[in-house]
C-alpha positions as CSV (number, residue, x, y, z in Angstrom):
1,X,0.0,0.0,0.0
2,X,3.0,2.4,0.5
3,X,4.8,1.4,-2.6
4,X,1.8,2.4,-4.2
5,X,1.0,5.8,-3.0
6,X,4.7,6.7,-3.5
7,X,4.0,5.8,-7.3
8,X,1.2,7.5,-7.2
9,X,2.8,11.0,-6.1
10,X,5.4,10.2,-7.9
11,X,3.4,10.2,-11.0
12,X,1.5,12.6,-9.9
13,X,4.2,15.5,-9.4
14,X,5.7,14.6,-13.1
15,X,2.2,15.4,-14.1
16,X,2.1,18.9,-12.5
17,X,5.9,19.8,-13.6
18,X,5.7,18.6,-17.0
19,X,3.1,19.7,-19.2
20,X,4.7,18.6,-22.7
21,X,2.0,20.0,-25.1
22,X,2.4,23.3,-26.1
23,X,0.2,26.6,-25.7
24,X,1.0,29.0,-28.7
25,X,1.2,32.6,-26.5
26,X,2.2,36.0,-28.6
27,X,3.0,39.5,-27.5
28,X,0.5,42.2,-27.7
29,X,-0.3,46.1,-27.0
30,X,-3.4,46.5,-26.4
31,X,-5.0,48.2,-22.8
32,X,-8.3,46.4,-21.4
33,X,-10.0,47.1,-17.8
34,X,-10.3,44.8,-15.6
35,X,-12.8,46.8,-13.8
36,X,-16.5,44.9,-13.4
37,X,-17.8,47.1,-11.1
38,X,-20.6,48.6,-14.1
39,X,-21.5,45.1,-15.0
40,X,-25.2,44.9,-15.4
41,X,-26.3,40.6,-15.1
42,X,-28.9,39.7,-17.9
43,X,-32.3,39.8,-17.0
44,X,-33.2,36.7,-18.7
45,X,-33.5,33.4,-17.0
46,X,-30.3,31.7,-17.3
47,X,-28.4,28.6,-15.3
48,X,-25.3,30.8,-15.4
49,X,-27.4,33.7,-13.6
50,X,-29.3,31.1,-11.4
51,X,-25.9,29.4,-10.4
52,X,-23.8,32.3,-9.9
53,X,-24.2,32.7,-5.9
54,X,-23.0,29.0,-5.8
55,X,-20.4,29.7,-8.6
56,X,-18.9,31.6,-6.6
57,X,-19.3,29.9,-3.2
58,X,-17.6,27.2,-4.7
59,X,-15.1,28.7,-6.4
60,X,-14.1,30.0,-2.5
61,X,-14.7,26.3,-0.9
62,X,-12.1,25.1,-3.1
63,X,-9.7,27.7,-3.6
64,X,-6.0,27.0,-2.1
65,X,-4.1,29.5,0.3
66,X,-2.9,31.8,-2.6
67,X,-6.7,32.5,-3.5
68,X,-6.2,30.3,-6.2
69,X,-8.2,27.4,-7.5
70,X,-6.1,24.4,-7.5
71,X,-5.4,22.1,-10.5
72,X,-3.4,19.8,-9.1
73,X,-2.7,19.2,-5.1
74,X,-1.1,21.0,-2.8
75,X,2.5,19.5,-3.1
76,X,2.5,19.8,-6.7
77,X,2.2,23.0,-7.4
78,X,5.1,25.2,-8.4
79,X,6.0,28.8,-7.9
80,X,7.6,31.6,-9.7
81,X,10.2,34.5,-9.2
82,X,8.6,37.7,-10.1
83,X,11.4,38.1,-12.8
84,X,10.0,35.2,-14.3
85,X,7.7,35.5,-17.6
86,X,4.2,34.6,-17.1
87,X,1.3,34.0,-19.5
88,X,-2.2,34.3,-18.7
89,X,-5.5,32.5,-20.8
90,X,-9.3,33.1,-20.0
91,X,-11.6,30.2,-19.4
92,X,-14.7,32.0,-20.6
93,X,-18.1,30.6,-19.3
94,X,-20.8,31.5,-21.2
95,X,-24.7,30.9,-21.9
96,X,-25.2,29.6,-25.4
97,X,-28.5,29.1,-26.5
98,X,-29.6,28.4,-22.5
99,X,-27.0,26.0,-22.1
100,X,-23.7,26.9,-19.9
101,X,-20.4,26.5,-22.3
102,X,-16.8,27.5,-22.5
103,X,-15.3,29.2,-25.1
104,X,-12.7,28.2,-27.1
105,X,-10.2,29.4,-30.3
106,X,-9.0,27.6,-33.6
107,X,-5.5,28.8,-34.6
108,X,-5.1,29.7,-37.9
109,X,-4.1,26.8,-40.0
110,X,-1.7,29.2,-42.1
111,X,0.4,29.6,-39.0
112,X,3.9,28.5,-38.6
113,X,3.5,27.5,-35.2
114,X,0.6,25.7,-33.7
115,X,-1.7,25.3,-36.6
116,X,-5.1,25.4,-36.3
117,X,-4.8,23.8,-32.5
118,X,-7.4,24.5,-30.3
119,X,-7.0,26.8,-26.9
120,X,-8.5,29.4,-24.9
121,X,-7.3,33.0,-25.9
122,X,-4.4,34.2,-23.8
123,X,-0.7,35.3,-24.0
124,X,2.0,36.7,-22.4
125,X,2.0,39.5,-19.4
126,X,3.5,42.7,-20.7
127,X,5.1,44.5,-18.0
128,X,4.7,48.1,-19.8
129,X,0.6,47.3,-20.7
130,X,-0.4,44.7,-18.3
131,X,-1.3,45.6,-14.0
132,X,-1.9,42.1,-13.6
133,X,-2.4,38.7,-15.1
134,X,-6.3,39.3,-15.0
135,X,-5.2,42.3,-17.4
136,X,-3.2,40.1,-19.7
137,X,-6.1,37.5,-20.1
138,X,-9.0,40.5,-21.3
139,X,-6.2,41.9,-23.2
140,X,-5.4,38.9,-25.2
141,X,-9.0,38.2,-25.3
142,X,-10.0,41.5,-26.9
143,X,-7.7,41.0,-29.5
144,X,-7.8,37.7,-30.4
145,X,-11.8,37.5,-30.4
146,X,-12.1,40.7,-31.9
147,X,-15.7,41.3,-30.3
148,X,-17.5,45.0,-31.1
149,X,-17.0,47.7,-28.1
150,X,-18.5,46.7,-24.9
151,X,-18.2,43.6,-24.7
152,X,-14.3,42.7,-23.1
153,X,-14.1,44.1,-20.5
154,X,-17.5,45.4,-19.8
155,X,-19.5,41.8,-19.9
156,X,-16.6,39.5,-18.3
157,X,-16.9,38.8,-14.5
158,X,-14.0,37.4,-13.0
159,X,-15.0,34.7,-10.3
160,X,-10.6,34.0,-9.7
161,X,-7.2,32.8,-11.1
162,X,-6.5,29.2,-10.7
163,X,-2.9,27.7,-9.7
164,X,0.1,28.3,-12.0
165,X,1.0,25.4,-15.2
166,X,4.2,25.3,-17.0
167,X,3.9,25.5,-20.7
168,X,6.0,23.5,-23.0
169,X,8.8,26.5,-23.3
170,X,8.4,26.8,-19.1
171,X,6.4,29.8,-19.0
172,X,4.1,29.7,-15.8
173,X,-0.3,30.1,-17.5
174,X,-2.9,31.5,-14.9
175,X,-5.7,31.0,-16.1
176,X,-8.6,33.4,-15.4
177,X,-12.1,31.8,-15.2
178,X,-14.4,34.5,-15.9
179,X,-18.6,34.6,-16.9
180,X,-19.3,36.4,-19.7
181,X,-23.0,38.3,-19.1
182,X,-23.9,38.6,-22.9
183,X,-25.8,35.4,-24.0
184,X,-25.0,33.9,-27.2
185,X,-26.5,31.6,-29.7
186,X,-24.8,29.6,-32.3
187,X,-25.7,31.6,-34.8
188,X,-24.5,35.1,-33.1
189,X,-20.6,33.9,-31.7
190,X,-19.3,34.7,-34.9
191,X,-21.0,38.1,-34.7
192,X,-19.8,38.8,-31.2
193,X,-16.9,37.2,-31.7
194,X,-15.2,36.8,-35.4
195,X,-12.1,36.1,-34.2
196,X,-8.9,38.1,-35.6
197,X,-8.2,37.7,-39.2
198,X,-5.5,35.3,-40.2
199,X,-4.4,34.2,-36.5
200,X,-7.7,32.9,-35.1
201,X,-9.6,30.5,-37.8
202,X,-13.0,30.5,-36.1
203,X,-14.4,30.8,-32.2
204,X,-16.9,28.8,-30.9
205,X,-18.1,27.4,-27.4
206,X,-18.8,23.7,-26.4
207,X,-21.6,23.1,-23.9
208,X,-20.6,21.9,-20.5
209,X,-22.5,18.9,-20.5
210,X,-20.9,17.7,-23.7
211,X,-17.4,18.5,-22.9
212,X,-18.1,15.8,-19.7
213,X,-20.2,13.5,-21.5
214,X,-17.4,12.8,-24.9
215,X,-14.5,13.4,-23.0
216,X,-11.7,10.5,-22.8
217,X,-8.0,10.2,-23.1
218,X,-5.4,9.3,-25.1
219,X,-2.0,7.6,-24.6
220,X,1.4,9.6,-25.0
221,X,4.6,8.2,-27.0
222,X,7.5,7.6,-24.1
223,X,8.5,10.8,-22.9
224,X,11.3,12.3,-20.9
225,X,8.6,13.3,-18.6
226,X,7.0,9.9,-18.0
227,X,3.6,11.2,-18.9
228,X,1.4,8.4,-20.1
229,X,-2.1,9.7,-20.9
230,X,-3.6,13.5,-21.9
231,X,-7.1,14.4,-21.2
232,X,-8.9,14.8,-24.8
233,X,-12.3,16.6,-25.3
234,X,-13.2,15.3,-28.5
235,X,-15.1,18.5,-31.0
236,X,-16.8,19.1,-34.2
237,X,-14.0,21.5,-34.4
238,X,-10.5,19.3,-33.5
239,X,-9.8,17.6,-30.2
240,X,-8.8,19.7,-26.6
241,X,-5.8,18.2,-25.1
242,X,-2.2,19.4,-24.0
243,X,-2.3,22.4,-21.5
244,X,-5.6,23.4,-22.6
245,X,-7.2,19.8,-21.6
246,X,-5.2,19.8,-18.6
247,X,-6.5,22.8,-17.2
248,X,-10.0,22.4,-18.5
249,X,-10.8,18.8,-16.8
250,X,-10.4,20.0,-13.0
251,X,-12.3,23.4,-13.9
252,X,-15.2,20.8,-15.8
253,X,-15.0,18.3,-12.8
254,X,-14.1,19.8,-9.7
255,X,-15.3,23.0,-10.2
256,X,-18.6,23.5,-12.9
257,X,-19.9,19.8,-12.9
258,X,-21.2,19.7,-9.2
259,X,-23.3,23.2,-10.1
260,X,-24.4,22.4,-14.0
261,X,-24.5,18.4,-14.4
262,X,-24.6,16.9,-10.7
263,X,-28.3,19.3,-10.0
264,X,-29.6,18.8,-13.0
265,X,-29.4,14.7,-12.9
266,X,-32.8,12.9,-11.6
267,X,-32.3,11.5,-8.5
268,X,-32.8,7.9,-8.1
């Protein structure tokens, strides 16, 4: 029994250090707010508006002693110098035609790096632009989404950051899960947001309850990290895995399926 919760930690903490797939992350110069203090919630009946109390509540159950939601535990997580580059990304929760989603980019597939891979818009923290890391994530966000004004900043609500994850290059990600207060339908994201022409190929949003329900896993070719298996969240648009997958299954399981899936299921 102790041989095997050695392996287990063991496995565990090569897991949390070694994040092999990449994250594509690019330098921008654009200011965004990170002010929500004018942020008006929909009127409409929606389980994003009807969970947010709890969303929250939660969100402050489970947070670690940094304030920050943890993706991995305790002993695993790693820290950074304040020299030390950082990146940010933005887990965007949204309501898409009534059901709760996440929002997600397609790379261009003209690109020379990270082709048409599949992520949540983010980059890296620009000490001349950015205040903080919550700045870098809207920042990025505005740009890469390209929405009309009022929408990033204005409609994002920022619930907290979760733990640091090295990227493939070692750049510590935060990301920021925020609700966006603008509902959406399918056939209005690519209004709100088109995305920014030649780096992002399309935006879309996957519903929460299909992200759990098709999600599996796929074996990795021997590593120097020892890492065996990915998360993969299967799409019409690609599969999620790498650092995007790895930061998206605690957020789906730990997080967002207790509120959205668990309270909706009958109870036998």
């Amino acid at each position: 029994h102790k041989h095997n919760i050695v392996t287990k930690m063991k496995h565990n903490r090569a897991l949390a250090h070694s994040l092999i797939m990449n994250f594509p992350f690019r330098s921008r110069k654009c200011h965004a707010s990170t002010s929500s203090s004018s942020i008006v919630h929909p009127s409409g009946s929606n389980k994003i508006r009807q969970y947010w109390p709890e969303i929250v509540d939660r969100f402050n159950q489970l947070k670690n002693d940094n304030g920050h939601f943890p993706l991995f535990p305790k002993e695993m997580e790693i820290t950074t110098a304040e020299k030390d580059r950082q990146a940010a990304v933005l887990v965007m929760i949204c309501n898409v035609n009534g059901a709760p989603s996440i929002l997600f980019t397609k790379r261009g597939s003209d690109l020379k790096e990270h082709a048409a891979e599949i992520s949540f818009p983010g980059g890296h923290f620009e000490d001349n632009v950015d205040e903080s890391l919550t700045q870098t994530a809207l920042r990025e966000a505005q740009e890469e989404l390209d929405p009309p004004p009022g929408i990033i900043p204005e409609k994002i609500e920022i619930v907290g950051k979760a733990a640091k994850l090295p990227s493939l290059r070692g750049t510590p990600v935060t990301a920021i899960i925020g609700v966006l207060w603008h509902d959406l339908d399918n056939r209005s994201i690519s209004n709100v947001f088109p995305g920014s022409p030649g780096e992002v190929e399309s935006v879309f949003t996957v519903a929460i309850k299909d992200l759990l329900r098709k999600e599996t896993s796929r074996e990795l070719p021997e590593n120097r990290f020892r890492l065996r298996h990915t998360p993969v969240f299967p799409t019409e648009h690609g599969n999620i895995w790498g650092l995007t997958a790895y930061i998206l299954h605690p957020l789906l399981h730990n997080l967002l399926k207790p509120i959205f899936v668990d309270k909706e299921s009958p109870r036998g």
